[in-house]
Every structure is written in C-alpha cells, then in structure tokens.
C-alpha positions as a Python dict, from the first residue, in 0.01 Angstrom:
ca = {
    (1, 'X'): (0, 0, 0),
    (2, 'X'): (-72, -249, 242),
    (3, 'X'): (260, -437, 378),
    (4, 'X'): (114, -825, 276),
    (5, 'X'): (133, -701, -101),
    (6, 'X'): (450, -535, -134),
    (7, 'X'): (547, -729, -423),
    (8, 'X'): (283, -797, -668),
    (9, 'X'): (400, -425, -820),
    (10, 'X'): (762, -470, -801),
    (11, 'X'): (778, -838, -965),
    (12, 'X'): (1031, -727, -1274),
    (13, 'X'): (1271, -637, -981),
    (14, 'X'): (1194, -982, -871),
    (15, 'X'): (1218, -1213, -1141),
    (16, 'X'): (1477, -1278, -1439),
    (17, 'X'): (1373, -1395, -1773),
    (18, 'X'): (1569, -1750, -1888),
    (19, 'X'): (1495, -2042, -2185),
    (20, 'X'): (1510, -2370, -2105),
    (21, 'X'): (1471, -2682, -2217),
    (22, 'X'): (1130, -2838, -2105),
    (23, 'X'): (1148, -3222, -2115),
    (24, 'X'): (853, -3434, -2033),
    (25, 'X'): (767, -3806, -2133),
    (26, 'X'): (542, -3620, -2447),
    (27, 'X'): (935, -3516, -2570),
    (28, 'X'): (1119, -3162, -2543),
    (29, 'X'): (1083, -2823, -2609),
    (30, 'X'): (1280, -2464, -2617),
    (31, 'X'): (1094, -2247, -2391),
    (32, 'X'): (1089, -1905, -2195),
    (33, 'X'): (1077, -1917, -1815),
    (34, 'X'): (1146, -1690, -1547),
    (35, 'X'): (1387, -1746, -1206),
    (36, 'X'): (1404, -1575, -913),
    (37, 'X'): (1658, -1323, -852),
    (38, 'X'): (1927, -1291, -657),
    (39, 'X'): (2171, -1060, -555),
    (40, 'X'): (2414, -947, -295),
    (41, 'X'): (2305, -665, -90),
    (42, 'X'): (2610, -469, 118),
    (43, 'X'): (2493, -367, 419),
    (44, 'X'): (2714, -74, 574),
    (45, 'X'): (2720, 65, 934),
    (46, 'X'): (2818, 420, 878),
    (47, 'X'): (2968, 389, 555),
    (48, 'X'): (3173, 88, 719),
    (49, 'X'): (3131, -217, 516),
    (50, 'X'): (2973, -523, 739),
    (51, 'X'): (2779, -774, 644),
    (52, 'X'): (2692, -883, 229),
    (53, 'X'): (2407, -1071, 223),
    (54, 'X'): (2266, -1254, -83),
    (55, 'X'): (1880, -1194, -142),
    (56, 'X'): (1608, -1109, -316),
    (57, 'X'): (1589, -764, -439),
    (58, 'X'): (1292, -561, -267),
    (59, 'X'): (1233, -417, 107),
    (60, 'X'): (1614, -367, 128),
    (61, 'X'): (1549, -99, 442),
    (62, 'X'): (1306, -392, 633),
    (63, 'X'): (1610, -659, 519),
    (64, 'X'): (1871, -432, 659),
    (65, 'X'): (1709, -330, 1008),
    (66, 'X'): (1568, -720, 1031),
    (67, 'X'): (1897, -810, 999),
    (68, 'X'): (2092, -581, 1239),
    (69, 'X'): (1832, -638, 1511),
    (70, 'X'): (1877, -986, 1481),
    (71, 'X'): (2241, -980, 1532),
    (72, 'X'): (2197, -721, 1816),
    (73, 'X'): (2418, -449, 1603),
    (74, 'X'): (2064, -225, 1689),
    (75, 'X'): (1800, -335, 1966),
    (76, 'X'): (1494, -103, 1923),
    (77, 'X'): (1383, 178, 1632),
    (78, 'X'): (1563, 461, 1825),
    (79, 'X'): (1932, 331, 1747),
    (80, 'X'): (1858, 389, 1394),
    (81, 'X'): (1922, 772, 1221),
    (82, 'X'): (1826, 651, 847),
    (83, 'X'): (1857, 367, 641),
    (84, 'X'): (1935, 521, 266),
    (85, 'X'): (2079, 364, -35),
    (86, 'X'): (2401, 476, -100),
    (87, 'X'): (2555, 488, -482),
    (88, 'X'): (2403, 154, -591),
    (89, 'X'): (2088, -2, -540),
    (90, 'X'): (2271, -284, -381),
    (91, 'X'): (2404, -93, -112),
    (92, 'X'): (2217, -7, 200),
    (93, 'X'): (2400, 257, 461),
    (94, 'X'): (2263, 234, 786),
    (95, 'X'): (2353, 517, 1056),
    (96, 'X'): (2298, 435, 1406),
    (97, 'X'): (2247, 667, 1720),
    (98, 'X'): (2596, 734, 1823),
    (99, 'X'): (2559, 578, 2170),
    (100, 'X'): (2488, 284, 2023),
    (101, 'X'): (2806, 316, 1813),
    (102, 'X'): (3013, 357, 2065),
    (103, 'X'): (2885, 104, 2276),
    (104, 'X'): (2963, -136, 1960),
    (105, 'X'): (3350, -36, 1928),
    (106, 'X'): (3369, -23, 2335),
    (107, 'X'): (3278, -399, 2305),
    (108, 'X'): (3421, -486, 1954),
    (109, 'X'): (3246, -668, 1675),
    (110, 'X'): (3088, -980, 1772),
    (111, 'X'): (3131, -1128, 1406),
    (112, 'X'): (3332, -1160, 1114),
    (113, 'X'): (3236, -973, 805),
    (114, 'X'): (3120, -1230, 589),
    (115, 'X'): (2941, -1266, 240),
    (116, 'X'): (2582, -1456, 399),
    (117, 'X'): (2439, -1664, 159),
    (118, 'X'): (2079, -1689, 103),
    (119, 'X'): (2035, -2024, 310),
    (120, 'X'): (2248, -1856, 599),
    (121, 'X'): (2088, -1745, 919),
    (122, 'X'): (2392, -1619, 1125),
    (123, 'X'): (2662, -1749, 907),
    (124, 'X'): (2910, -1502, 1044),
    (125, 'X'): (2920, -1570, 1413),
    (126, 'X'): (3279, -1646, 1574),
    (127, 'X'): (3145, -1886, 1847),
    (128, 'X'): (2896, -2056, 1926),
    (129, 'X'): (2811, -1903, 2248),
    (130, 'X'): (2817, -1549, 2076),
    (131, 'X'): (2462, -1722, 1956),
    (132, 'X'): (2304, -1714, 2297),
    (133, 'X'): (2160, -1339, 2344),
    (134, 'X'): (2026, -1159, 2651),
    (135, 'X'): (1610, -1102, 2576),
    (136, 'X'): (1334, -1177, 2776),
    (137, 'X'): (1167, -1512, 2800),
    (138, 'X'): (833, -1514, 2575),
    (139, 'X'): (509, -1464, 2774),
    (140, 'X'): (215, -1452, 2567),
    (141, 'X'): (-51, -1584, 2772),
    (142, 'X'): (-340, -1651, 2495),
    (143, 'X'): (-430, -1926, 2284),
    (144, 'X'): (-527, -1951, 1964),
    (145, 'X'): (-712, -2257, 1769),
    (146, 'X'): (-635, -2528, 1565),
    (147, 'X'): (-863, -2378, 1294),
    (148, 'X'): (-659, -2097, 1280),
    (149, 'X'): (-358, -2303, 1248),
    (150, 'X'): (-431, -2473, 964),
    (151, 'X'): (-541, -2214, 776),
    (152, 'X'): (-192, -2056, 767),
    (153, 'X'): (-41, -2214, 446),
    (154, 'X'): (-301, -2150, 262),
    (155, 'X'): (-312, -1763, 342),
    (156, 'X'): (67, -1748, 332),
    (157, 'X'): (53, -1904, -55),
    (158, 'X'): (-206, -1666, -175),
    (159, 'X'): (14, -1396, -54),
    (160, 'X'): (329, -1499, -248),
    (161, 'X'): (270, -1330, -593),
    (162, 'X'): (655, -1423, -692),
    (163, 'X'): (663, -1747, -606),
    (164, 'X'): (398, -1822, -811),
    (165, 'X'): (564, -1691, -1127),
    (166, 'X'): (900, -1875, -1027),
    (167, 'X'): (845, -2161, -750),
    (168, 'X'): (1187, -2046, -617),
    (169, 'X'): (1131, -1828, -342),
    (170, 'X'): (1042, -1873, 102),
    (171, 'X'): (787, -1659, 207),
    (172, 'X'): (746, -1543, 582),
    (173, 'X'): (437, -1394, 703),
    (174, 'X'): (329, -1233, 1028),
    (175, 'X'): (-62, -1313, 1149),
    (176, 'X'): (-293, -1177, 1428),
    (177, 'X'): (-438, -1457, 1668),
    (178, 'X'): (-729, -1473, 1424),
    (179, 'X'): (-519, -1539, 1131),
    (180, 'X'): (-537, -1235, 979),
    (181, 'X'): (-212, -1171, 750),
    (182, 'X'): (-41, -855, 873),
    (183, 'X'): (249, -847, 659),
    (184, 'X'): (421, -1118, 455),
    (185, 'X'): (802, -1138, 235),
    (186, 'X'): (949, -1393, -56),
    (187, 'X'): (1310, -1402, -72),
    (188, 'X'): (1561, -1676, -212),
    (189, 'X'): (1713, -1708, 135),
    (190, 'X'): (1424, -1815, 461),
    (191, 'X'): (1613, -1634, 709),
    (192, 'X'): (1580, -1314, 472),
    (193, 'X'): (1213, -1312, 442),
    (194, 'X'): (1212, -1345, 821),
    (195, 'X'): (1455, -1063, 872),
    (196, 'X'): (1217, -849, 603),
    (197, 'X'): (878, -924, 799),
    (198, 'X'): (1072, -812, 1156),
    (199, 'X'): (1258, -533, 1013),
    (200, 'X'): (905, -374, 902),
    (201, 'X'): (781, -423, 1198),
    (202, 'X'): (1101, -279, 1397),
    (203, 'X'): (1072, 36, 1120),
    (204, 'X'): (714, 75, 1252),
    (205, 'X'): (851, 77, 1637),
    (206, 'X'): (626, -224, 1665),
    (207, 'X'): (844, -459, 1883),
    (208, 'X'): (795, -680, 2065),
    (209, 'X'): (509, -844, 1869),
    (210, 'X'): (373, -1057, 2094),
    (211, 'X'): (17, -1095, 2024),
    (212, 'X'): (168, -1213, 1652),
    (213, 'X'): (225, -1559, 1490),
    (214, 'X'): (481, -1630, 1252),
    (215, 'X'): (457, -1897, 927),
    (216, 'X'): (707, -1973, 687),
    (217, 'X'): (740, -2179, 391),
    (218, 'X'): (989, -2404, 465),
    (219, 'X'): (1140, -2559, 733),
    (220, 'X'): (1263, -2399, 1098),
    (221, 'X'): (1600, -2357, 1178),
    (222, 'X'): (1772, -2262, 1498),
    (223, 'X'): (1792, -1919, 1320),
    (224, 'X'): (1457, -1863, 1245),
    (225, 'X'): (1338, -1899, 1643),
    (226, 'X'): (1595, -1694, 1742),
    (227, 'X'): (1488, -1392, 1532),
    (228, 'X'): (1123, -1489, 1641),
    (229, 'X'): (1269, -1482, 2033),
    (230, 'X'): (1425, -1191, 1918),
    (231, 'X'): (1112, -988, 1838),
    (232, 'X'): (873, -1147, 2128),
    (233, 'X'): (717, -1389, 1902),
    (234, 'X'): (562, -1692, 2092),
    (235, 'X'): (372, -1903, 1831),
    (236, 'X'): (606, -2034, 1514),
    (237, 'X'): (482, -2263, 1299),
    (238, 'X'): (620, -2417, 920),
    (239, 'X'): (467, -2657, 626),
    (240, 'X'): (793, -2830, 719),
    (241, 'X'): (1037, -2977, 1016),
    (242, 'X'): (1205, -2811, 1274),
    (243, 'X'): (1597, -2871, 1356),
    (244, 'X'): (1629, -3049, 1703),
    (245, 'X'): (1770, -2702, 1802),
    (246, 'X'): (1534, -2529, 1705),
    (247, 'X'): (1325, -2728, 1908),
    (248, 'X'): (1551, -2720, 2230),
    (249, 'X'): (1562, -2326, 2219),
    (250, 'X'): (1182, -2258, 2156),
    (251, 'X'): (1133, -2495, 2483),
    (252, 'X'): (1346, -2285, 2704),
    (253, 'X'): (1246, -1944, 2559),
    (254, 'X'): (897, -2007, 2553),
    (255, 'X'): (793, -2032, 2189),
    (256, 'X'): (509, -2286, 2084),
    (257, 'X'): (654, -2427, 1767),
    (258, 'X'): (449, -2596, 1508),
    (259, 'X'): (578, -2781, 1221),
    (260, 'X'): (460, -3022, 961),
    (261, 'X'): (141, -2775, 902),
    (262, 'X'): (-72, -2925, 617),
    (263, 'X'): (-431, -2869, 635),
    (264, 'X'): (-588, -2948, 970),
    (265, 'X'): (-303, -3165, 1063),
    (266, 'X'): (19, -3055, 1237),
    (267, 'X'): (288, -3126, 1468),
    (268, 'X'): (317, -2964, 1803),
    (269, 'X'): (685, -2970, 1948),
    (270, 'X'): (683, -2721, 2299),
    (271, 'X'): (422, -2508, 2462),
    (272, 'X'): (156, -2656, 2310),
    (273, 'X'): (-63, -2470, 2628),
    (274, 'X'): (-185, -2171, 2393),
    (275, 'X'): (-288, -2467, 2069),
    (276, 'X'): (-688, -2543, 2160),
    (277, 'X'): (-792, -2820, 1997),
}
C-alpha cells in the first residue's frame, strides 16, 4: 500500500460517530456527524513507561520512532530492536540496541515523563537549552520552483481522506523537488503527523532526507523545524505563519521556510536561495 494512502482503509479507527445539533439561519436540526479521534498512546522504552502522547490512532510504530528520534532517545534505524504493541493497542514498547541504552542511563533522562498533548511538540523538556541538539547544519544545494510551491496545499488536501470526513485533523506530507507526494499523515496533534511522516521514513533507514520538502496544514512552530533539522530537511513550508522562533532557528540551521502558502502566493522567511521564481 503506498505510504501517502495509509488511511483511506483504516478511517473507522479514525473517526467517532456523534449527533449534534446543526443550527443555521434556515433553523435547527438533530443530526449524525463524525469527530476525529483521539487517544493517548504510551510509549515505553523497554517496558519502562516514558512518554504518553495524545493522538490519532493509526501508524503508532512511525509515531513512536518519529517521536524518539526527535527527542534524540534513538538517532538512526540501528538503535531500534522492534517496535511491537504490547497488551493494548494503545501501548507501543520500543526496545533499543543496548548501547544505546546504556548510553541513555550513563547520561540520565533529558526529560520529564509527561502526558504530551496533541498541540505539544516537546512539552516535556526540563530546560530550555536541553532544546538545542547537536546535528549537522542543512546543505541541500538545489532549488526548486515557485510552481512547485504552490502546488503543495492542494496535493497535501487531496491526500487527507480523514480530514475530509471530520475537518479536525493536521496533515504532514513529505514531497520530492518535483512535488511528488512521497508519504503524507492526519493526526489531531501537528507535531504528531510530523513525527508519523519522519518515523516512516527513519523505519525505512531513509535519513537524512535531504532532497525532500515538507508541508503541513497548519502553522510552523519552533517544534516542527526542529524535527525537520532533525531529519536533514531544508525546504519547510505551511498554508499558515511561522513562530518568530521558528524563523530564527531555520535561519541558522539552514532551512528555507515558507509560510502563508495559498495558491501561487507565499511568504519566504530564510534561505530563500533554492525558491526560483
């Protein structure tokens, strides 16, 4: 099954029947409706509890690697043994090379164990500068067009088969310099549809991704460049705003970051060098 339609055969995992009460200036009405779901998600390291993170159900092994790479608990595919659901489907146990444990106690844990909601990037950090990480600077050295660029909305929102039923969920897709979707996500939480799309690609051993561009539905947070930065990611672009952070670490990393992309119009806020056009 290609990886940019993972959900339209899993959407009753994905959606939860509800009435409501339509009202409209024609009067009101009882009727059905559907929400998006959402549901904590215990990620374990080794049976050890660590992180619960509420999401959408669906691509719980990409969620949990995305995750753990992006808070440097694993750096590449060969930390991880397995990924397996333990007792209940809301449990992921994730067993890591033992060198890699051991480096982890050796240091100690570098954040609290937290519930994460679904609007929280790296809600569980104990300082600010345990947000700074040691990765290389991006380099891609190509360009892609403004064409290409605007196109990316469109193709994202033909991929999102949930949010079309519900109008409740981000989406996060990964595209080739030609625009070509590669693999996509919806869940309740942005930074979870991020961690989805990089945690495929980390399953895959296909980091760092840097001939890739990542688009996502909403609006960029200092979170979502870091994963990006994370993964080798140098274009990042959103239908909505970026965070003045977000800015100020995609201009000293070396990410081109895009925002306000509607149509053929956008905004271009560092390394604009690769945009032609």
């Amino acid at each position: 099954m290609p990886q940019n339609q993972p959900y339209s055969m899993m959407t009753a995992n994905l959606v939860r029947p509800v009435r409501v009460r339509h009202v409209s200036p024609e009067g009101s009405s009882n009727r059905p409706d559907v929400a998006a779901t959402e549901e904590p998600l215990e990620v374990r390291i080794d049976d050890d509890p660590f992180a619960v993170i509420m999401r959408t159900p669906g691509r719980d092994q990409d969620l949990a690697a995305g995750f753990l790479f992006a808070e440097r608990v694993i750096l590449s595919r060969s930390d991880i043994v397995r990924i397996e659901r333990a007792q209940s489907r809301n449990v992921m146990d994730v067993r890591i090379d033992e060198a890699r444990a051991r480096h982890l106690t050796s240091r100690g844990d570098a954040r609290r164990r937290v519930v994460m909601n679904s609007s929280c990037g790296l809600c569980g950090r104990v300082t600010i500068e345990s947000l700074r990480v040691d990765a290389p600077d991006i380099l891609g050295n190509w360009n892609v067009s403004a064409a290409v660029i605007g196109g990316l909305p469109d193709a994202l929102r033909r991929a999102q088969p949930v949010f079309d039923e519900t109008g409740g969920l981000h989406g996060a897709g990964l595209f080739d310099r030609s625009g070509v979707l590669s693999v996509m996500a919806e869940d309740v939480g942005r930074h979870n549809a991020v961690d989805k799309v990089v945690g495929r690609m980390l399953l895959d051993d296909r980091l760092p991704l840097g001939d890739s561009l990542l688009f996502v539905s909403g609006r960029t947070s200092y979170e979502i460049v870091q994963k990006a930065f994370l993964a080798g990611i140098p274009v990042v672009g959103a239908v909505s705003a970026p965070s003045s952070l977000a800015i100020e670490l995609a201009e000293e990393v070396g990410i081109t970051l895009l925002g306000f992309v509607r149509g053929a119009a956008f905004n271009v806020y560092s390394h604009g060098h690769r945009i032609d056009g």
